[in-house]
C-alpha positions in Angstrom: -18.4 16.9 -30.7 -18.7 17.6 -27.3 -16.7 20.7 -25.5 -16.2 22.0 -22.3 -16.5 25.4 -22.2 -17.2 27.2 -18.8 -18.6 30.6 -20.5 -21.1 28.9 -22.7 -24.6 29.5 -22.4 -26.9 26.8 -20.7 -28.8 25.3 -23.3 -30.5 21.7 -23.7 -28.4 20.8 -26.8 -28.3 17.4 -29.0 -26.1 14.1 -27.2 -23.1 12.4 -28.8 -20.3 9.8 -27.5 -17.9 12.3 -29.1 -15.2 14.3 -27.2 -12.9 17.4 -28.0 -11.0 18.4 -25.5 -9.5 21.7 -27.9 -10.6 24.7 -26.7 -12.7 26.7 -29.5 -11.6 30.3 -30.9 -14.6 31.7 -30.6 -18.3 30.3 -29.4 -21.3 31.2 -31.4 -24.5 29.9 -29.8 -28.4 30.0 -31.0 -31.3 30.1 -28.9 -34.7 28.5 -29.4 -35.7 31.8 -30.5 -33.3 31.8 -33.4 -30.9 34.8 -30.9 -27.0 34.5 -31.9 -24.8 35.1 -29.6 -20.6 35.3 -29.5 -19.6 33.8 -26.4 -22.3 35.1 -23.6 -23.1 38.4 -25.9 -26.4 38.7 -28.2 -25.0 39.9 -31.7 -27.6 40.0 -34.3 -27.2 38.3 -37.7 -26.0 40.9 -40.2 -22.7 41.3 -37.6 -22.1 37.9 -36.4 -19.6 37.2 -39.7 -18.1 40.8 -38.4 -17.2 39.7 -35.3 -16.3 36.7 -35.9 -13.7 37.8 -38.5 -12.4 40.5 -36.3 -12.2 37.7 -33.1 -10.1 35.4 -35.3 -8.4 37.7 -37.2 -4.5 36.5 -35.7 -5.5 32.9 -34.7 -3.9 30.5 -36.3 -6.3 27.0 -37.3 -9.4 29.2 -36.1 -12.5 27.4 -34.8 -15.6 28.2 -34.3 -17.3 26.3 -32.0 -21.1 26.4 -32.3 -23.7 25.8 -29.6 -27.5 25.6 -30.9 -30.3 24.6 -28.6 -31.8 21.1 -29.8 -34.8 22.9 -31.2 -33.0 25.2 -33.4 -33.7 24.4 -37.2 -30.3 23.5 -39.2 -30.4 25.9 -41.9 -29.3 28.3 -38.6 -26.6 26.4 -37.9 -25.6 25.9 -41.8 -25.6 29.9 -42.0 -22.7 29.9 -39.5 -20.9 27.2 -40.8 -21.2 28.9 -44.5 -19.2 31.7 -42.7 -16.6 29.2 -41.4 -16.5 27.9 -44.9 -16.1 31.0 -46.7 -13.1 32.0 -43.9 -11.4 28.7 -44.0 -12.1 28.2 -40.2 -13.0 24.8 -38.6 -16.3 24.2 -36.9 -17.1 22.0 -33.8 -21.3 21.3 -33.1 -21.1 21.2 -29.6 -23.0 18.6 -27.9 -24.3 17.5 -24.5 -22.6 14.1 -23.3 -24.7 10.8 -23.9 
């Protein structure tokens, strides 16, 4: 899905026709380099769940809204949606418009 998001980091990302319009709860992007980062801050690994927890803590339907360069391999983005999974939060792929 695509999303707007006006504090996300400038990355060439995958296309898709899709469109959501929902803001996320929180934005966890990844870098060519395999960097994460909550919203514009670089958090390492072994504190992203951490952080994430703590951002969603009192949200209610929390999202997670990842943003991973096109390069990025997917087991990257499979580690953060594991911690969506094992949280119950939704996840949006965020993706450049076609």
């Amino acid at each position: 899905s695509t999303l707007v998001n006006p504090n996300a980091l400038r990355w060439l990302l995958p296309k898709s026709t899709n469109r959501v319009s929902e803001p996320a709860s929180v934005a966890v992007s990844i870098d060519k380099d395999h960097n994460y980062y909550i919203d514009s801050g670089i958090t390492p690994f072994s504190m992203l769940e951490t952080k994430i927890v703590e951002r969603l803590k009192d949200k209610e339907d929390a999202c997670i809204n990842i943003q991973a360069e096109k390069s990025v391999p997917i087991e990257h983005i499979v580690r953060v949606m594991n911690i969506a999974k094992d949280h119950g939060y939704k996840v949006i792929l965020a993706t450049a418009p076609e």
